[in-house]
N, CA, C and O of each residue as an XYZ file, in Angstrom:
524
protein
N       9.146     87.093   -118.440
C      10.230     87.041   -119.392
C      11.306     88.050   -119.000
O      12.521     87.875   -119.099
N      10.585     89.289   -118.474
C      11.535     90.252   -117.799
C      12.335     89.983   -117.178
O      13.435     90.479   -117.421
N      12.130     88.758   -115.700
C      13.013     88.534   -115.370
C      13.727     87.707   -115.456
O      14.606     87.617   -114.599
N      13.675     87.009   -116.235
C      14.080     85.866   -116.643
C      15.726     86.557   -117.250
O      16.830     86.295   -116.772
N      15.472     87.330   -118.230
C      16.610     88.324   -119.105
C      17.599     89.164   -117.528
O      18.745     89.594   -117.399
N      16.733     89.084   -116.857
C      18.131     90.224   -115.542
C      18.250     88.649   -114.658
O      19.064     88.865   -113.760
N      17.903     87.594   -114.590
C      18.686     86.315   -114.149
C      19.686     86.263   -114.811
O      20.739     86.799   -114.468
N      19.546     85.697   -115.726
C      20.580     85.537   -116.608
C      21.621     86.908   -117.422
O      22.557     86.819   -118.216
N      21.100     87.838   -116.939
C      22.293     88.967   -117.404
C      23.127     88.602   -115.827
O      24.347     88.442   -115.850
N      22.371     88.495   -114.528
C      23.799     88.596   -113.622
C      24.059     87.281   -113.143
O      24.587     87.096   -112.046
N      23.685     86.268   -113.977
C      24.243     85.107   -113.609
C      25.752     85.269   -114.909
O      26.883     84.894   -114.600
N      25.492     85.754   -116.008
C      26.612     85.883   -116.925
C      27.737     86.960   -116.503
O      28.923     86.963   -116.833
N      26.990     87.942   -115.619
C      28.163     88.803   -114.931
C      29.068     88.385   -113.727
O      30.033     89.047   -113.344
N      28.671     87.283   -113.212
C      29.224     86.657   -112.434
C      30.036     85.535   -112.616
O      30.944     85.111   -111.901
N      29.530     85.059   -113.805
C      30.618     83.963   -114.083
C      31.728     84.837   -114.798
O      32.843     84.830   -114.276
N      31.565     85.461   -115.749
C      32.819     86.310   -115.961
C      33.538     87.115   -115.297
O      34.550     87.636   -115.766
N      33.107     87.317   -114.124
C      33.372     88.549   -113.201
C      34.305     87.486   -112.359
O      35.249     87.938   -111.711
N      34.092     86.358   -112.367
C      34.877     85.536   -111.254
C      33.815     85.238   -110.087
O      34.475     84.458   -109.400
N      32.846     85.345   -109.578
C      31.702     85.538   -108.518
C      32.731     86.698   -107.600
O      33.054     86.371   -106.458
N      33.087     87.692   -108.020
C      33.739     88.720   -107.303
C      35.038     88.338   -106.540
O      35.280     88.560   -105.354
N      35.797     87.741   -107.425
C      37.208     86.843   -107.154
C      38.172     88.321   -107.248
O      38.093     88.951   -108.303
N      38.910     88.760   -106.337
C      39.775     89.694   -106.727
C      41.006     89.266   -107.489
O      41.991     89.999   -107.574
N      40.924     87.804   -108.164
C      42.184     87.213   -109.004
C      41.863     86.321   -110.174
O      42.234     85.222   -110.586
N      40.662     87.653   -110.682
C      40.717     87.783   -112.148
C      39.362     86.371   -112.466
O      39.503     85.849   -113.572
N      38.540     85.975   -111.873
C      37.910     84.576   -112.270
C      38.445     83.305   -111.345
O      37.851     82.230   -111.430
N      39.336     83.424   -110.653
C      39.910     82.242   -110.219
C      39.976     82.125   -108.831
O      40.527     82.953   -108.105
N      39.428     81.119   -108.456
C      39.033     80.691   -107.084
C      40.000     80.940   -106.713
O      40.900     80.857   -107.550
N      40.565     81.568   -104.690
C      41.895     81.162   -104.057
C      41.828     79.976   -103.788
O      40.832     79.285   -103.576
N      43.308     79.611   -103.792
C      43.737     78.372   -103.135
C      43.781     77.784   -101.973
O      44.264     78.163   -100.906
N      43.228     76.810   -102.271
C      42.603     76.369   -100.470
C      44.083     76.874    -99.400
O      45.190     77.243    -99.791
N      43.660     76.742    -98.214
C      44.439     76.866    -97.090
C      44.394     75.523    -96.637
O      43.302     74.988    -96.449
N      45.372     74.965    -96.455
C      45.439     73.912    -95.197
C      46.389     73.811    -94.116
O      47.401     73.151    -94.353
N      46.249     74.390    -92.855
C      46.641     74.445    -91.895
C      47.150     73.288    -91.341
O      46.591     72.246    -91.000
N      48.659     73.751    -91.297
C      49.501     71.776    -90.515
C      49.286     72.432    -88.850
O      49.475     73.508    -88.283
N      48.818     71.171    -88.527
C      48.747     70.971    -87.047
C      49.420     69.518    -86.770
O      49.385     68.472    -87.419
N      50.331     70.033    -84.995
C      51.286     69.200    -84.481
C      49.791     67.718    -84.400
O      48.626     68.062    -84.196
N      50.105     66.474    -84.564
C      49.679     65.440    -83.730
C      49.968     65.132    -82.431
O      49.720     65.886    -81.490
N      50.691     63.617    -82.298
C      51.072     63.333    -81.181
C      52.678     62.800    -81.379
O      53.172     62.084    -82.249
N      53.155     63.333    -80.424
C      54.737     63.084    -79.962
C      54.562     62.159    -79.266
O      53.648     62.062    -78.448
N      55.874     60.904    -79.610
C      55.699     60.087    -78.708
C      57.111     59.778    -78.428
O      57.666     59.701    -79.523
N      57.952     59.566    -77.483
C      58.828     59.465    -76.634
C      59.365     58.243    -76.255
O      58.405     57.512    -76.009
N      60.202     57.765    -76.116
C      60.858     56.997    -75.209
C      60.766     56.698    -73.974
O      60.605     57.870    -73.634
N      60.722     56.039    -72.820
C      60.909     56.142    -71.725
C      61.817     56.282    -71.330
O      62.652     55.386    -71.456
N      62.192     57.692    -70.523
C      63.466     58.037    -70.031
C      63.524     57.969    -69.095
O      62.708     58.721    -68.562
N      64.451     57.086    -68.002
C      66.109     57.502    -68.677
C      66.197     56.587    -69.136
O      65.353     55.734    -68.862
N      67.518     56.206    -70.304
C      68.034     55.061    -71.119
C      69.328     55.267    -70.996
O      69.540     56.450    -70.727
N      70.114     54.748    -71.061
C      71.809     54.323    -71.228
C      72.412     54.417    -72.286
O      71.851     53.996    -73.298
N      73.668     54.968    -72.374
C      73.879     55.440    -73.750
C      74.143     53.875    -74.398
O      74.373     52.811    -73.823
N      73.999     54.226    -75.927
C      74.076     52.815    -76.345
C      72.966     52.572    -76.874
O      72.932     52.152    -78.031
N      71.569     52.827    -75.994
C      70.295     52.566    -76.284
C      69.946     52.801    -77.785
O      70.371     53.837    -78.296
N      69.330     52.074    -78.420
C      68.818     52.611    -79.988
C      67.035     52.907    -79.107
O      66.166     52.199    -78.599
N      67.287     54.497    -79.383
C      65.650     55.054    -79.419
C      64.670     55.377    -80.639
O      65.101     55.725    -81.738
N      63.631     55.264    -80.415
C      62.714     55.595    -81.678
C      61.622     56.783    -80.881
O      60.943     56.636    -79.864
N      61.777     58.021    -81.819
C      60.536     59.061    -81.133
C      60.220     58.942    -82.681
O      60.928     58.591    -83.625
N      58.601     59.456    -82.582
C      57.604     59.075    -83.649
C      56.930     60.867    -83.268
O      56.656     61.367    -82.177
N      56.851     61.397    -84.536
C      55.794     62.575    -84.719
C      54.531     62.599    -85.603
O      54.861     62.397    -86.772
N      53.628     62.719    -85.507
C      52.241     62.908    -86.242
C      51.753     64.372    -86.409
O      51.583     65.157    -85.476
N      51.592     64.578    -87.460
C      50.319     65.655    -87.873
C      49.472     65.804    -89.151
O      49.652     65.293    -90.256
N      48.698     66.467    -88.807
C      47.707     66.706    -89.915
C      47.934     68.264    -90.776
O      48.644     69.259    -90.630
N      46.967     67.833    -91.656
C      46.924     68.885    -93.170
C      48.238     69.287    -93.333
O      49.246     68.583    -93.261
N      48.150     70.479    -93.558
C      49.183     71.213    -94.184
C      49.588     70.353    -96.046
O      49.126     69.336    -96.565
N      50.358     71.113    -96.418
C      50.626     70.141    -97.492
C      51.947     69.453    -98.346
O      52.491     70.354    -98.985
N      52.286     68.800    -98.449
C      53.251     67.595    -98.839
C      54.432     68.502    -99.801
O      54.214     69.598   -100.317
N      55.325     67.957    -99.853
C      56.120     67.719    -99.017
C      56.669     68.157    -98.211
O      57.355     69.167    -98.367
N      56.470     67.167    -96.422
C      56.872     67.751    -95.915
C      58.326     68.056    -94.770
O      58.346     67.507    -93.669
N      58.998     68.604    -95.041
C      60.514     68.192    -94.153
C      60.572     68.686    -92.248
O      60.315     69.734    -91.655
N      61.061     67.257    -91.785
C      60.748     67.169    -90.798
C      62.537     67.341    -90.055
O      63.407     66.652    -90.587
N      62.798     67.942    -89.282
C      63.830     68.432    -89.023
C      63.856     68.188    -87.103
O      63.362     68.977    -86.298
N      64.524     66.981    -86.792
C      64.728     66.641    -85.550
C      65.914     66.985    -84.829
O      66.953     66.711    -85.430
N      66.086     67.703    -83.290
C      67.072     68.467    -82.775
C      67.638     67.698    -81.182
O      67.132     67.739    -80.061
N      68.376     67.301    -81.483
C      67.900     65.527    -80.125
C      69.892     66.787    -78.816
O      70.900     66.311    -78.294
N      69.525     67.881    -78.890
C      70.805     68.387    -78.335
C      72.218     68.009    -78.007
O      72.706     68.457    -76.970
N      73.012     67.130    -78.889
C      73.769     66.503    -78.754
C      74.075     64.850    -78.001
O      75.067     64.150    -77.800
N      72.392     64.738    -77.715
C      72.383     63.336    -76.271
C      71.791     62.169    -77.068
O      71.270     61.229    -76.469
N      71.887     62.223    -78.972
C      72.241     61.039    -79.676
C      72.992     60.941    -80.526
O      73.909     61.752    -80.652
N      72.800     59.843    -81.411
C      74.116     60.085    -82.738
C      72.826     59.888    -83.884
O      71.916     59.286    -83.313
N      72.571     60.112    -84.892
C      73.211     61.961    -84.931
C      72.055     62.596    -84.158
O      70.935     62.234    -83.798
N      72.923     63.873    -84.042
C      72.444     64.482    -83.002
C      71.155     65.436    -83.921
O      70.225     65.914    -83.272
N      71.212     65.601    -85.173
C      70.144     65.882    -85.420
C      69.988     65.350    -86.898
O      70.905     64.994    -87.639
N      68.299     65.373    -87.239
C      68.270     64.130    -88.236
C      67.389     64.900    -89.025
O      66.689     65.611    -88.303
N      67.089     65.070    -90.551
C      66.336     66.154    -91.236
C      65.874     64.623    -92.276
O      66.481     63.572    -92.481
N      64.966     64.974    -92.595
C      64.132     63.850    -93.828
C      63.202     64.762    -94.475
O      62.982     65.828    -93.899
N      62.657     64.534    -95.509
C      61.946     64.974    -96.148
C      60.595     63.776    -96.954
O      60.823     62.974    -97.860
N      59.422     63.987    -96.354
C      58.777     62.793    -96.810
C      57.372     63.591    -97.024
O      57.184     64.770    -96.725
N      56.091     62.386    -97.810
C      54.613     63.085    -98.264
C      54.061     62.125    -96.839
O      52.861     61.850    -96.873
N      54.639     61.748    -95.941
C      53.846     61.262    -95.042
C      53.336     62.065    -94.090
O      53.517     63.282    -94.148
N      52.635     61.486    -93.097
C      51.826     62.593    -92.031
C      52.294     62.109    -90.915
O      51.585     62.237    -89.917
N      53.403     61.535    -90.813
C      54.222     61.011    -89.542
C      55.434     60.550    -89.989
O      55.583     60.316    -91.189
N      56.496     60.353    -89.044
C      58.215     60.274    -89.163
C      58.235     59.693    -87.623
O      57.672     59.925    -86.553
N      59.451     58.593    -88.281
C      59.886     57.896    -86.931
C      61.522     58.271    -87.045
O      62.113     58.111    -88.113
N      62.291     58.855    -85.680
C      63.495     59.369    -85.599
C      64.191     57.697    -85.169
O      63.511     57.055    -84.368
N      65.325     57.123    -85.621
C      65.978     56.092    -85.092
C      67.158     56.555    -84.770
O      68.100     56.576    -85.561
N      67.213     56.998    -83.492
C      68.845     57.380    -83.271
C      69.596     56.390    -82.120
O      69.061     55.352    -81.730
N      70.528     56.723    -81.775
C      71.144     55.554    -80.073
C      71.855     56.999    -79.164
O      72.404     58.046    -79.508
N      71.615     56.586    -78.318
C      71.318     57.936    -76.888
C      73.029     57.263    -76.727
O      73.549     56.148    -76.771
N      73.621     59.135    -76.457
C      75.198     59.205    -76.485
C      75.118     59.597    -75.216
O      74.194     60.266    -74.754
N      76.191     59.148    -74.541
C      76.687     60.087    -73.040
C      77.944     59.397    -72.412
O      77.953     58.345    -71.772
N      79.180     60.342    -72.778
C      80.606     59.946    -72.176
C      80.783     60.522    -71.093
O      81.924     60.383    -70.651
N      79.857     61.331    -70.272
C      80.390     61.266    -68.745
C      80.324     60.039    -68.140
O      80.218     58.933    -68.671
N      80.417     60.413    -66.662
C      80.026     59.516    -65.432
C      78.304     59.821    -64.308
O      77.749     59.466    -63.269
N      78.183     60.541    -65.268
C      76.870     61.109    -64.409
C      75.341     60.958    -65.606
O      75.609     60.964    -66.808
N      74.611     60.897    -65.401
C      73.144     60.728    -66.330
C      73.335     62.705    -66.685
O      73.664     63.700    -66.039
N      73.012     62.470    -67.707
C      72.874     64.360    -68.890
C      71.387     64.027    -68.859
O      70.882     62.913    -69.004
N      70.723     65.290    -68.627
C      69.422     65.825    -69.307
C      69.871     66.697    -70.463
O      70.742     67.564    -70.536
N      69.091     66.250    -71.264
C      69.245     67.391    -72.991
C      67.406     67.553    -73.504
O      66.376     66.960    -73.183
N      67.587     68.163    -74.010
C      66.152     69.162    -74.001
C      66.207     68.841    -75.838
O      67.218     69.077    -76.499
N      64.837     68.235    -76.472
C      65.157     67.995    -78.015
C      63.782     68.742    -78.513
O      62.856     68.939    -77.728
N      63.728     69.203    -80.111
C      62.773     69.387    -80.442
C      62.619     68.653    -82.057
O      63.562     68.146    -82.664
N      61.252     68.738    -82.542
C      60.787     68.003    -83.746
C      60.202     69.494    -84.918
O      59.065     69.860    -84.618
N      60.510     69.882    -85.497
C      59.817     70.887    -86.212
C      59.402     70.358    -87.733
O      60.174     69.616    -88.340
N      58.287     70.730    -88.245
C      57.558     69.777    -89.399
C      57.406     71.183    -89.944
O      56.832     72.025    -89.254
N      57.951     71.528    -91.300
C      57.632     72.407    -92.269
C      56.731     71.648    -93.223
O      56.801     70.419    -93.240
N      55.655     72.472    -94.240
C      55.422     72.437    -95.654
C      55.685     73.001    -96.275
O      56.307     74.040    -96.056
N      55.070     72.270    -98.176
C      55.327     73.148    -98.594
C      55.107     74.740    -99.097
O      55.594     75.347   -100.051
N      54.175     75.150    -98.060
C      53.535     76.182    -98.146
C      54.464     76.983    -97.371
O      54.245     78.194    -97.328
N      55.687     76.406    -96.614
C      56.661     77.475    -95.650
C      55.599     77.358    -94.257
O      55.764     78.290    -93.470
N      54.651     76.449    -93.895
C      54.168     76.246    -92.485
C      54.739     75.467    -91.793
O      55.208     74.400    -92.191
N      54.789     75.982    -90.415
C      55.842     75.489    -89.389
C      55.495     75.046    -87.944
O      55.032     75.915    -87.205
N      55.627     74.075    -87.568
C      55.078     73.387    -86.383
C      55.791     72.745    -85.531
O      56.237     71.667    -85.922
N      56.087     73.141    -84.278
C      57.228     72.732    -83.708
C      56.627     72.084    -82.294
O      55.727     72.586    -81.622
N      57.288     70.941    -82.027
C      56.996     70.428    -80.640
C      58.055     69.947    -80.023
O      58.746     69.102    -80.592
N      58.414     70.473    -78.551
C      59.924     69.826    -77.850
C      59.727     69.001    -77.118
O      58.550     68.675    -76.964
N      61.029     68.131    -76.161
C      60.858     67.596    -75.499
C      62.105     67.371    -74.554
O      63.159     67.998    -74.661
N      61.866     66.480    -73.697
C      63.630     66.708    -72.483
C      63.499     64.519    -72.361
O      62.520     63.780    -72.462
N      64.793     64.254    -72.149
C      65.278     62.906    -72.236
C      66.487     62.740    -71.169
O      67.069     63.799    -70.936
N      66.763     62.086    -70.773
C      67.840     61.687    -69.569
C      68.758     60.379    -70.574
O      68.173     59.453    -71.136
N      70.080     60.566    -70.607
C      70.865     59.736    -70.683
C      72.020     59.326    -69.634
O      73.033     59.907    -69.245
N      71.265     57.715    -69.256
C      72.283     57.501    -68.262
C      73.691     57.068    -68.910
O      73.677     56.668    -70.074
N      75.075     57.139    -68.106
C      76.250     57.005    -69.008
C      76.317     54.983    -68.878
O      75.669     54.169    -68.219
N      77.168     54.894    -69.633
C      77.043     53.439    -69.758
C      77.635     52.585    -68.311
O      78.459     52.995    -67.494
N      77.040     51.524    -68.329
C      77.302     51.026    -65.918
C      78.391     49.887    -67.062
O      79.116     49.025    -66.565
């Protein structure tokens, strides 16, 4: 019976105690870590004019999340921001280039949550000018 009475005295000190929660009784809040997926690309080179589609994937982190694309001036628009609860974004832009010579431009994809987590993946593209 003895122990029965010190079970239950520190099973009652623990539920009130929080099970030693330093925030008062209350579980922390999960973590979920956003990680990049897969980038997927175009085949470069393309001609200006071209309508391209690059596609980004990732996991956890948590919703909503704004996805902020940086294509260095070598589409229209040259950079494209959305905000969605999905776990992937497709960029639809058309590859710009008014020289006479093919431009390399260097682009990147960065995926925030709303936790302020940040995940960035780049990439490089060739635009040939229009024949």
């Amino acid at each position: 019976m003895h122990r029965w009475l010190i079970i239950c005295a520190l099973g009652a000190a623990l539920l009130l105690g929080g099970c030693g929660s330093s925030q008062g009784g209350r579980w922390p809040a999960p973590v979920f870590n956003l990680k990049l997926g897969i980038l997927t690309t175009p085949q470069s080179p393309f001609e200006a004019g071209d309508e391209l589609q690059f596609k980004i994937s990732w996991t956890d982190g948590r919703a909503p999340y704004t996805v902020n694309w940086d294509f260095d001036e070598g589409t229209d628009p040259p950079v494209l921001t959305t905000v969605t609860d999905a776990l992937m974004h497709t960029a639809e832009v058309v590859a710009v280039n008014d020289t006479e010579a093919a431009v390399a431009y260097g682009g990147s994809v960065t995926i925030t949550d709303m936790d302020n987590s940040v995940v960035t993946s780049t990439f490089s593209f060739t635009v040939e000018p229009l024949s």
